[in-house]
Structure formats: C-alpha cells, structure tokens
MARBA-3410 file (N, C-alpha, C, O; in Angstrom, 1 decimal):
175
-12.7,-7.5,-21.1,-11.5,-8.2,-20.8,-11.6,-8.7,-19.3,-11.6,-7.9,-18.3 ~ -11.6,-9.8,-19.3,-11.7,-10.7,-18.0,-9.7,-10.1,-16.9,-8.6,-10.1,-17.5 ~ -9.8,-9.9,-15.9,-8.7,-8.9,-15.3,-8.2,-9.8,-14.4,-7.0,-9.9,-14.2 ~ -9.3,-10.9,-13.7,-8.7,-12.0,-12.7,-9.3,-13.4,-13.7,-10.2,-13.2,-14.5 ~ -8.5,-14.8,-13.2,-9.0,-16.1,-13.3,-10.6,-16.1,-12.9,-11.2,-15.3,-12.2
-11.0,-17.1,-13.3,-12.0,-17.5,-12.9,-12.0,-18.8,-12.3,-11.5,-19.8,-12.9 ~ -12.4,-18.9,-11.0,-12.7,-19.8,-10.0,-13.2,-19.5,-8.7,-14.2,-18.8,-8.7 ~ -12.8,-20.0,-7.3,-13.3,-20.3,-6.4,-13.1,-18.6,-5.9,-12.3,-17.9,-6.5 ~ -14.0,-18.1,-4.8,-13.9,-16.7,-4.6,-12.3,-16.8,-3.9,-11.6,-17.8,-3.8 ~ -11.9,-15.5,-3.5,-10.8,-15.0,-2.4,-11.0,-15.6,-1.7,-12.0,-16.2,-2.1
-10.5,-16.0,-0.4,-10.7,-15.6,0.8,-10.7,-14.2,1.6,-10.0,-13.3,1.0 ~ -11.4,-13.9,2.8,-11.4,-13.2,3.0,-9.8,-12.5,3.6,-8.8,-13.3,3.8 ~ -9.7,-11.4,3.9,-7.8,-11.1,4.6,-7.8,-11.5,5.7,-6.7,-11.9,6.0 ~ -8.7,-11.5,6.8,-8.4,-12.1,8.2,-8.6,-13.7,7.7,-7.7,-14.3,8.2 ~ -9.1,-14.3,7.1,-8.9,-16.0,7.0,-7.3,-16.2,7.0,-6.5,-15.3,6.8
-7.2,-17.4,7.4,-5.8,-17.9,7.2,-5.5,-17.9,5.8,-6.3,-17.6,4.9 ~ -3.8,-18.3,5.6,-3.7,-18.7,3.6,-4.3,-20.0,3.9,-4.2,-20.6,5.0 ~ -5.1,-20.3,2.5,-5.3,-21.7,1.8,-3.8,-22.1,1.8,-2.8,-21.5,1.9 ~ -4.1,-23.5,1.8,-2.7,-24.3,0.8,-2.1,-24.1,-0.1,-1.0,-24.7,-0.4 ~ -2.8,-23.1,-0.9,-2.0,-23.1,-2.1,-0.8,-21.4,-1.8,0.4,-21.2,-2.2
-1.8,-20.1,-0.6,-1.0,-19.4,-0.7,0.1,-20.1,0.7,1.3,-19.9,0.4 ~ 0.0,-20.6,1.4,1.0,-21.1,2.5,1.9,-22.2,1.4,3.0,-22.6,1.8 ~ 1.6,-22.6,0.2,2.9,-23.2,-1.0,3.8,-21.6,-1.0,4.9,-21.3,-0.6 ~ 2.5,-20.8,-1.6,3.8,-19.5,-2.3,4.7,-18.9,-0.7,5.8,-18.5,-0.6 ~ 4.0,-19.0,-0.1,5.1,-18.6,1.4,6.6,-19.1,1.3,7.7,-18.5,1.1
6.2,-20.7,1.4,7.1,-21.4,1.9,8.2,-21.1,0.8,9.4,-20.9,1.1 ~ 7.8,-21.1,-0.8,8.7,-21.0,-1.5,9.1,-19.6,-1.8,10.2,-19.4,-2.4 ~ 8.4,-18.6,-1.5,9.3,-17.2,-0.9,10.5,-17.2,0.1,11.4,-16.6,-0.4 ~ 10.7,-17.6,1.1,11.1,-17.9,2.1,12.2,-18.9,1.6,13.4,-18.7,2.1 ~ 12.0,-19.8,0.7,12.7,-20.6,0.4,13.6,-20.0,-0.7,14.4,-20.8,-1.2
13.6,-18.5,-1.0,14.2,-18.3,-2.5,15.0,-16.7,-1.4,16.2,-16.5,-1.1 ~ 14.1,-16.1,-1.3,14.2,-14.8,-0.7,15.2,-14.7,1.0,16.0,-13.8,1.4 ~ 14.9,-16.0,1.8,15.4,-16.7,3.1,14.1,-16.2,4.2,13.3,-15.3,3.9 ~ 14.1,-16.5,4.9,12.7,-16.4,6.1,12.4,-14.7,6.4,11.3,-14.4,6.7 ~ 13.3,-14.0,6.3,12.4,-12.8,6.6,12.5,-11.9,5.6,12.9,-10.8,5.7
12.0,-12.7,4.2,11.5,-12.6,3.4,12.3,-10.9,2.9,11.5,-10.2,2.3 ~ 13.5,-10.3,3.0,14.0,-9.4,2.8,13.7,-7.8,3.5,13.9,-6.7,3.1 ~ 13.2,-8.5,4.6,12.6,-7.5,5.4,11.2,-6.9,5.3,10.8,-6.1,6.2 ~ 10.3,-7.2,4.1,9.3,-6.7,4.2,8.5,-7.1,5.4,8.7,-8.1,6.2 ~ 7.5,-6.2,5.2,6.3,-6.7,6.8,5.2,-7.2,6.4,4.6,-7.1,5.3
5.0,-8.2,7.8,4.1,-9.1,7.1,3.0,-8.9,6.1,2.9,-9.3,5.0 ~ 2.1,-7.9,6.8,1.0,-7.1,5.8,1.3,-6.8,4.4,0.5,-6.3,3.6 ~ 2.3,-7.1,4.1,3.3,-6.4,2.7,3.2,-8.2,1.8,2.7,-8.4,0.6 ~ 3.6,-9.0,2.5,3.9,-10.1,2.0,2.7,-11.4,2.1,2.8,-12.5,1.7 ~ 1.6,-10.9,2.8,0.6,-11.3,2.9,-0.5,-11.1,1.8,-1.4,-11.8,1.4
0.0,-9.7,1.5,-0.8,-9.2,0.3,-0.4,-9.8,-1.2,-1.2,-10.1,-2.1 ~ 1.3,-9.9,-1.2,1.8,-10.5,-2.4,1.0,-12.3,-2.2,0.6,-13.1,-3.0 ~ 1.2,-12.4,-1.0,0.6,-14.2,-1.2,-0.1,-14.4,-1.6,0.0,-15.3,-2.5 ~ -1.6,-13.5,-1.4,-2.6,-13.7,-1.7,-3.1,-13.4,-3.1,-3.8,-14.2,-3.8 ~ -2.6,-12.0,-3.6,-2.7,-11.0,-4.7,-2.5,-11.9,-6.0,-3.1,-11.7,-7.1
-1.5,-12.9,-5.8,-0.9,-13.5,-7.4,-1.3,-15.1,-7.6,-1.2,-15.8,-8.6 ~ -1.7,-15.2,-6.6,-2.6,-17.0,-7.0,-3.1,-16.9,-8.6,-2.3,-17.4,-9.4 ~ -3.7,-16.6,-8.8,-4.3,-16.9,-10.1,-3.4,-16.2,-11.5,-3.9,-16.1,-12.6 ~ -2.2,-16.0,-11.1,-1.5,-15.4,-12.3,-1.1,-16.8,-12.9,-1.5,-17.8,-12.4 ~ -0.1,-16.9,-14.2,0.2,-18.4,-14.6,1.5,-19.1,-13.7,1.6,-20.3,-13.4
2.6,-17.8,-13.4,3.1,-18.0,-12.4,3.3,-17.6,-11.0,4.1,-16.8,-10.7 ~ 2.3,-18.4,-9.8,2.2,-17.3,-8.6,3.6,-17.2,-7.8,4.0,-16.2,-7.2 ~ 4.2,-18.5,-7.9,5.2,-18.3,-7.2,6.2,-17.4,-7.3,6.6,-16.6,-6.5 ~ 6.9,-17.8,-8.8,7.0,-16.4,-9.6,7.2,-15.0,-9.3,8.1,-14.3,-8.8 ~ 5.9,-14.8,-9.7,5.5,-13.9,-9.6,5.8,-12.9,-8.5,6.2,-11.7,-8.6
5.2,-13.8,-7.1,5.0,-13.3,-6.0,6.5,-12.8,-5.7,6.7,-11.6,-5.4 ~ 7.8,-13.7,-5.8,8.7,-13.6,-4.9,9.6,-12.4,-6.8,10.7,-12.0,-6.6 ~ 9.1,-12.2,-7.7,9.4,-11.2,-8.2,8.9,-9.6,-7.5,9.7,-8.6,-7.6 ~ 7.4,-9.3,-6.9,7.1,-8.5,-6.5,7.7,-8.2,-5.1,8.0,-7.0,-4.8 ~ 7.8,-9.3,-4.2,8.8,-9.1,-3.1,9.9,-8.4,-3.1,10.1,-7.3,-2.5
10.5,-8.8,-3.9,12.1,-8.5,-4.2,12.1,-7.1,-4.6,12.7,-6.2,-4.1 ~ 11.3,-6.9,-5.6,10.9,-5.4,-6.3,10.8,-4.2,-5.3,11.5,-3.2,-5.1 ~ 9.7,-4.8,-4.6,9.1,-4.3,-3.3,9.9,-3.8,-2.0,10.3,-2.7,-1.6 ~ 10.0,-4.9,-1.6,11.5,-4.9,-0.6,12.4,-3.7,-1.1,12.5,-2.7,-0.4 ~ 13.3,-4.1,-2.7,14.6,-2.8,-3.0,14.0,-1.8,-2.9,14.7,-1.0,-2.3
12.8,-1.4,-3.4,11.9,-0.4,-3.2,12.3,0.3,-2.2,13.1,1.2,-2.2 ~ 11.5,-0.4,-0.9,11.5,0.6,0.7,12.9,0.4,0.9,13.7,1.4,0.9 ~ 13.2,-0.6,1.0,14.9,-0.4,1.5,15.6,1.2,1.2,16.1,2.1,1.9 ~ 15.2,0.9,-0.7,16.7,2.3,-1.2,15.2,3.6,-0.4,16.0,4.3,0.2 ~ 14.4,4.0,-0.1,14.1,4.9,0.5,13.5,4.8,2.1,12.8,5.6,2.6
13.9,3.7,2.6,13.9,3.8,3.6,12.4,4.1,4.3,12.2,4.8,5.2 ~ 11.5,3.5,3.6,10.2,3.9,3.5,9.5,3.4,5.2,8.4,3.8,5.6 ~ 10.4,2.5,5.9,10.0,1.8,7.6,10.3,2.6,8.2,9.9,2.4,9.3 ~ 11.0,3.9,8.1,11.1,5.5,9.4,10.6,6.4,8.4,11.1,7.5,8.1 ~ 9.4,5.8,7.7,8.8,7.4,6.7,8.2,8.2,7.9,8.5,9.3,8.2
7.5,7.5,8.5,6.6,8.4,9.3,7.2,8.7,10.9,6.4,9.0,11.8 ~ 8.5,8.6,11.1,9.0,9.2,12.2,9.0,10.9,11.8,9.1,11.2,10.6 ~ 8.7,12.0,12.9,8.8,13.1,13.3,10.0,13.5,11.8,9.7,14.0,10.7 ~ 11.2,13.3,12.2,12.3,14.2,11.6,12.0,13.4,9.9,12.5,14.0,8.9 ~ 11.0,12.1,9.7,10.9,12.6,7.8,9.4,13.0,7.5,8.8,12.6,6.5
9.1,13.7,8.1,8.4,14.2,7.8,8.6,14.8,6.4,9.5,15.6,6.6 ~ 8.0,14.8,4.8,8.0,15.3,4.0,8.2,17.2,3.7,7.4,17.8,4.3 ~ 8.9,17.7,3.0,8.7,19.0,2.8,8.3,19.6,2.2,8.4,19.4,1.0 ~ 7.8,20.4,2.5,6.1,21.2,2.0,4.9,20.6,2.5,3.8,20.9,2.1 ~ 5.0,19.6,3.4,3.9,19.0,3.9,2.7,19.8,3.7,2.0,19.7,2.7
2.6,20.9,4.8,1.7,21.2,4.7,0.6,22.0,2.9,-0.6,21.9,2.5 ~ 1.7,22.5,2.5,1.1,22.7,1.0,0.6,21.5,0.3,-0.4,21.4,-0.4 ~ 1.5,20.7,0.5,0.6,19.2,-0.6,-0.3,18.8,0.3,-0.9,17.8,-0.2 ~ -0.9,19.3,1.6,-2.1,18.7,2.3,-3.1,19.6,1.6,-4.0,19.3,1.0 ~ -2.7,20.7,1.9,-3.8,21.9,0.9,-4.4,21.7,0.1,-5.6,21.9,0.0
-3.3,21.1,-1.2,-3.6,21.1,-2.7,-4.2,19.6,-2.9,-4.9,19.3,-3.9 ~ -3.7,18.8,-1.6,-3.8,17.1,-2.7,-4.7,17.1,-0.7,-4.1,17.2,0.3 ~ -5.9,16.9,-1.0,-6.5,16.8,0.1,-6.8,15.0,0.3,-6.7,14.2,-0.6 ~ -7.1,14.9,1.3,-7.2,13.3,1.7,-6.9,13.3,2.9,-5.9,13.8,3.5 ~ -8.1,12.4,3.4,-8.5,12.2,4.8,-9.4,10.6,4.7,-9.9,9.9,3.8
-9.2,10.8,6.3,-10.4,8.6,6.4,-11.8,9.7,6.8,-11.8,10.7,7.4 ~ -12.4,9.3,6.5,-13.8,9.7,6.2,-14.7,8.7,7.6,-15.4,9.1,8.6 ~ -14.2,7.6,7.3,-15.4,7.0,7.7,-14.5,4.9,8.1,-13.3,4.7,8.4 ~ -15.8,3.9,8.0,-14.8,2.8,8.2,-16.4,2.1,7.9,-17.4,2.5,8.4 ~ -16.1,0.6,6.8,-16.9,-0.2,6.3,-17.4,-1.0,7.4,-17.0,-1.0,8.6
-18.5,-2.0,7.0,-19.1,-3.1,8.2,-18.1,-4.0,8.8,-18.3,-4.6,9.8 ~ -17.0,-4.0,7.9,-15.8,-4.7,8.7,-14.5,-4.3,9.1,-13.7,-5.1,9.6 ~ -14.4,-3.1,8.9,-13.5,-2.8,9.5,-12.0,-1.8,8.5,-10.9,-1.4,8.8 ~ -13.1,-1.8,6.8,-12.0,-1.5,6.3,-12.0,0.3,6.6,-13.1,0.7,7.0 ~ -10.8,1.2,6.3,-11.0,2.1,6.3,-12.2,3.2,4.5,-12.7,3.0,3.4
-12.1,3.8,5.1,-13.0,4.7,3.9,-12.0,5.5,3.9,-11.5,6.0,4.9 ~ -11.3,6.0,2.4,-11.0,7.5,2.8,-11.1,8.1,1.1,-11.3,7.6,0.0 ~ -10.9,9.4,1.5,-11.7,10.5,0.6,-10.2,11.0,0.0,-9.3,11.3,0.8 ~ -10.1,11.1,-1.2,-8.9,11.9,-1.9,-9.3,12.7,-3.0,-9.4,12.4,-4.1 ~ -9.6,14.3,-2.4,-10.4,15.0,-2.9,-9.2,15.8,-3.8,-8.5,16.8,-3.4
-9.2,15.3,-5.1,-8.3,15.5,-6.4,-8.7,16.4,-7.3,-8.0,16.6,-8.2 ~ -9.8,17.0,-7.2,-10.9,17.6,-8.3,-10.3,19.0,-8.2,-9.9,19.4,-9.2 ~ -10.2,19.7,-7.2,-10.1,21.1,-7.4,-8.5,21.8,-7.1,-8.3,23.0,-6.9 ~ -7.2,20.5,-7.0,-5.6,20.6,-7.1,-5.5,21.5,-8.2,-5.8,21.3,-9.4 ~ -4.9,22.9,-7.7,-4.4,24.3,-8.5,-3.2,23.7,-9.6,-2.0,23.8,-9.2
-3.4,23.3,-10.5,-2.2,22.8,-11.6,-0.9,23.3,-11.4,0.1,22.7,-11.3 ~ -1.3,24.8,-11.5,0.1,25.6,-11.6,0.6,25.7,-10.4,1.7,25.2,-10.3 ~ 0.4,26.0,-9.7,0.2,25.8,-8.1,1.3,24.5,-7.7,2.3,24.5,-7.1 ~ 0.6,23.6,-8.3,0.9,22.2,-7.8,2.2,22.0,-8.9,3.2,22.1,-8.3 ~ 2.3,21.9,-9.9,3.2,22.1,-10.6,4.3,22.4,-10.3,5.4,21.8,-10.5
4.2,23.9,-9.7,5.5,24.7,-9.3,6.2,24.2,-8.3,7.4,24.4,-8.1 ~ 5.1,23.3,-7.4,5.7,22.5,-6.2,6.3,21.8,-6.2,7.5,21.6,-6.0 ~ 5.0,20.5,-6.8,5.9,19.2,-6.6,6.0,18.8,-8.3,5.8,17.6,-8.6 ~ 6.3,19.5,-9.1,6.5,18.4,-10.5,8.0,19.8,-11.1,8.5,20.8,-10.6 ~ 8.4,19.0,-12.5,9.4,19.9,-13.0,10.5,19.3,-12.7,10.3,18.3,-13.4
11.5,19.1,-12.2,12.5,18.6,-11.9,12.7,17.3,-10.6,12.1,17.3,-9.5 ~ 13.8,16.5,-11.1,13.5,15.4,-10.2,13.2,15.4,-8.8,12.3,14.8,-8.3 ~ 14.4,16.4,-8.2,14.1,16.8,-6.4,12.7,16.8,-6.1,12.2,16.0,-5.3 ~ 11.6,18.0,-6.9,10.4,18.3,-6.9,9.5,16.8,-6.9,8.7,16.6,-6.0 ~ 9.8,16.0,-7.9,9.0,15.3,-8.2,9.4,13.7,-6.8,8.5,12.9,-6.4
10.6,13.8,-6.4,10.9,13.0,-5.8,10.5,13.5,-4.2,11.1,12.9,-3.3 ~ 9.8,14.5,-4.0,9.0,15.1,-2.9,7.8,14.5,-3.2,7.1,14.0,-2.2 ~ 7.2,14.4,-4.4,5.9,14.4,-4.1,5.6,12.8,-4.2,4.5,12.5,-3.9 ~ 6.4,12.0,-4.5,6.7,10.8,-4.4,6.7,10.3,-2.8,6.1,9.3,-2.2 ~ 7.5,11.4,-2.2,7.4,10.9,-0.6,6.2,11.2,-0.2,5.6,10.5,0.6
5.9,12.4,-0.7,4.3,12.5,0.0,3.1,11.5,-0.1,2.4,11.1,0.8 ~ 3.2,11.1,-1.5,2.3,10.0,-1.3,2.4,8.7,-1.1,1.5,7.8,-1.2 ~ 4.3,8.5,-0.4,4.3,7.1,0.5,4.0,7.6,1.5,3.6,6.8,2.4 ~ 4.0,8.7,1.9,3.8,9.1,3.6,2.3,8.6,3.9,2.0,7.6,4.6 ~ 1.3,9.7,3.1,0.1,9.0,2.8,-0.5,7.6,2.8,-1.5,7.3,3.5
-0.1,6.8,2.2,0.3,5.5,2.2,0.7,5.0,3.3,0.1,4.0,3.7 ~ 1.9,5.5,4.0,2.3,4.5,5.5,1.3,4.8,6.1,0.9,3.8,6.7 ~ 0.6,6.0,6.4,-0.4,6.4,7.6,-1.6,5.5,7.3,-2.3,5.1,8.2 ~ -2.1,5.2,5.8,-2.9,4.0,6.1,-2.7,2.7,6.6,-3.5,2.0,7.3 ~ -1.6,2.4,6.1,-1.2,1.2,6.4,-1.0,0.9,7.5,-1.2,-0.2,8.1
-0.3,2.4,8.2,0.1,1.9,10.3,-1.5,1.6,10.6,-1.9,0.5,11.1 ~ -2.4,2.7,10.3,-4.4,2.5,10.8,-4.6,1.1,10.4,-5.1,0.2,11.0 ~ -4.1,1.1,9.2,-5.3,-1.2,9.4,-4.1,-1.7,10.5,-4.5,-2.3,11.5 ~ -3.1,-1.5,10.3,-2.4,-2.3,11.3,-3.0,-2.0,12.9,-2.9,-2.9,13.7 ~ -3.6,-0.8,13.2,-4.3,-0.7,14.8,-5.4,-1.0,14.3,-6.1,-1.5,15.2
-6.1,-0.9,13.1,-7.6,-1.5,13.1,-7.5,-3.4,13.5,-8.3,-4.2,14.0 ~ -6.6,-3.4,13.0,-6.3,-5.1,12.8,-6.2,-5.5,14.1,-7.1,-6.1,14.6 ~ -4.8,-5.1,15.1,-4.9,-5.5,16.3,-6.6,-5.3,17.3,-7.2,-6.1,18.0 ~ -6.8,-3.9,16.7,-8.4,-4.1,17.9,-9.0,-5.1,17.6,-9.1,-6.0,18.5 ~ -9.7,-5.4,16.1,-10.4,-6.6,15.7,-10.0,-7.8,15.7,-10.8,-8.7,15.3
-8.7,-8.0,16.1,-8.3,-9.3,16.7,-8.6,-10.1,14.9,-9.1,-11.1,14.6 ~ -8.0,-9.2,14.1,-8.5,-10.1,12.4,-7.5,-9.2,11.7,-7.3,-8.0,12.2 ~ -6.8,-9.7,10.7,-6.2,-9.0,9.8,-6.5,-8.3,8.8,-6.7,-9.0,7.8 ~ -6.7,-7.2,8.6,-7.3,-6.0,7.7,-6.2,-5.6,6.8,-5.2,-5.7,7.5 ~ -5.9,-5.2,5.5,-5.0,-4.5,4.7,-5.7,-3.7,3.5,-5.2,-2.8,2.8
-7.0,-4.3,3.5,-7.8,-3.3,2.1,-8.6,-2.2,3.0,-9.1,-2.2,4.1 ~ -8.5,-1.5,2.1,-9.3,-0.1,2.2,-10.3,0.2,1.0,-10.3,-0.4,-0.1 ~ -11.2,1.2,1.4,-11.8,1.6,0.2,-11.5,3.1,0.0,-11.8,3.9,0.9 ~ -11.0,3.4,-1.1,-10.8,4.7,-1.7,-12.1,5.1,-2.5,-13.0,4.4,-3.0 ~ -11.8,6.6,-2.4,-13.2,7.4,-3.3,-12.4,8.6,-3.4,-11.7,9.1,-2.5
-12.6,8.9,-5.1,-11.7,10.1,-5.7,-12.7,10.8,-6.2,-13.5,10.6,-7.1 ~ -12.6,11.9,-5.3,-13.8,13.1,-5.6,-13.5,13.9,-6.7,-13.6,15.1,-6.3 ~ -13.2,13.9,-8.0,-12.7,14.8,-8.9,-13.2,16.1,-9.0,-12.7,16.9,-9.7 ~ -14.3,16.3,-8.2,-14.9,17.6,-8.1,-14.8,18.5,-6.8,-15.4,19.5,-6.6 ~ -14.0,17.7,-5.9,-14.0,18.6,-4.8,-12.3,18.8,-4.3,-12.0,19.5,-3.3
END
C-alpha cells in the first residue's frame, strides 16, 4: 500500500514553502485568522507541509490546526515545561519509560533512543495506567517528552541558522 502520492520529492524543512504550501498558509490564516490560533510556527509549518499530497490539503491542513491548537490550548501544553508543571512521578516514568538524545544526524536532526524493551508492566501499570488521573499523567509525561524535543530543534534551528523539526527516533525493545 502506497502511504504518500507520488511525485516531485519534499522539500527539505529549512527550504522555504513552495507555492503550493505558501497557498495552504494563506488559506489557513484566511479561515483560522493570522495567528493561526496560536499555534507555533514549527507546529504550523509542519501541518503546511505534511498534507500537500492529501486530496484535500487545504482542508485538511486547517482541520489538523484547529484539532491541534484545541488540543494544547485545553492543556495548556506552551507552560508544559516551566519548573512548577513539571509532571508527577517524573522521576519513576524516567526509570521505567527511558529516553534520552543519543546523538545528532549530518544535518542537524536530533537522534534519540526510547528504550521501551525492558518497562516493568505491573510496575508501570500501577503507575501510570488504570484509571483516568493515572492515565492522564502519563499523557503529560509523554507531552513533556515531546516539548523537550521540540524546544532542542528549536535551539538546534537557531544555531544552524535553518529550520529543523524532524528527528530520528529508535525504539530499543530490548533494552
């Protein structure tokens, strides 16, 4: 099963948009209003580019915005990583659900390692799964996770003077 269109490659993420993703902008902006509902650029950069090739990108794009956007909004996901939200149990879900940046590609993406293979079930279970509170912890944990990549391309991006937002992930099921 073919997963994307077939045609012309991507561009790369530091290239500018093509014409066609600076169309889906203008008509985000034009539907959503200019600051796009508060998402960040890196957020809305990724939808521009991500749905070109769907049947509807424009569509599409300014449906995942919106999605997106109510998303962080209802949790407030832009002060995840201030001191006081710090997640609770931090330190146990770092134990159990390990992940760290390892390393960084010829351009700049990060590498990181999400060592999933040897997470204690019952263990982990008791923590973060079972009831909603539980589960809505471990939910934050892995936006926390998530914002701390996302703030690193954003300082990878400013040093390299180029916009970065992909990473490469590696899931060690055995370690």
């Amino acid at each position: 099963r073919i997963m994307a269109p077939k045609g012309p490659p991507r561009p790369e993420e530091w290239e500018p948009l093509t014409p066609q993703e600076v169309e889906i902008l203008r008509h985000c902006r034009a539907t959503l209003g200019k600051d796009l509902l508060g998402l960040p650029d890196d957020l809305v950069t990724m939808f521009c580019r991500g749905y070109v090739g769907e049947k509807d990108p424009k569509g599409d794009t300014v449906m995942h915005i919106r999605e997106t956007a109510e998303w962080r909004s209802a949790g407030d996901v832009e002060s995840t990583l201030l001191p006081e939200r710090v997640p609770a149990k931090r330190s146990e879900f770092e134990r159990m659900w390990r992940s760290s940046i390892i390393g960084e590609d010829e351009v700049g993406h990060i590498v990181v390692m999400e060592s999933i293979g040897k997470i204690p079930p019952k263990e982990f279970g008791q923590v973060f799964v079972g009831d909603k509170q539980r589960e809505d912890n471990f939910l934050n944990q892995c936006t926390y996770n998530k914002e701390v990549l996302r703030k690193r391309n954003m300082l990878r991006s400013t040093e390299l003077k180029r916009r970065i937002y992909k990473m490469i992930v590696i899931i060690d099921l055995s370690g």
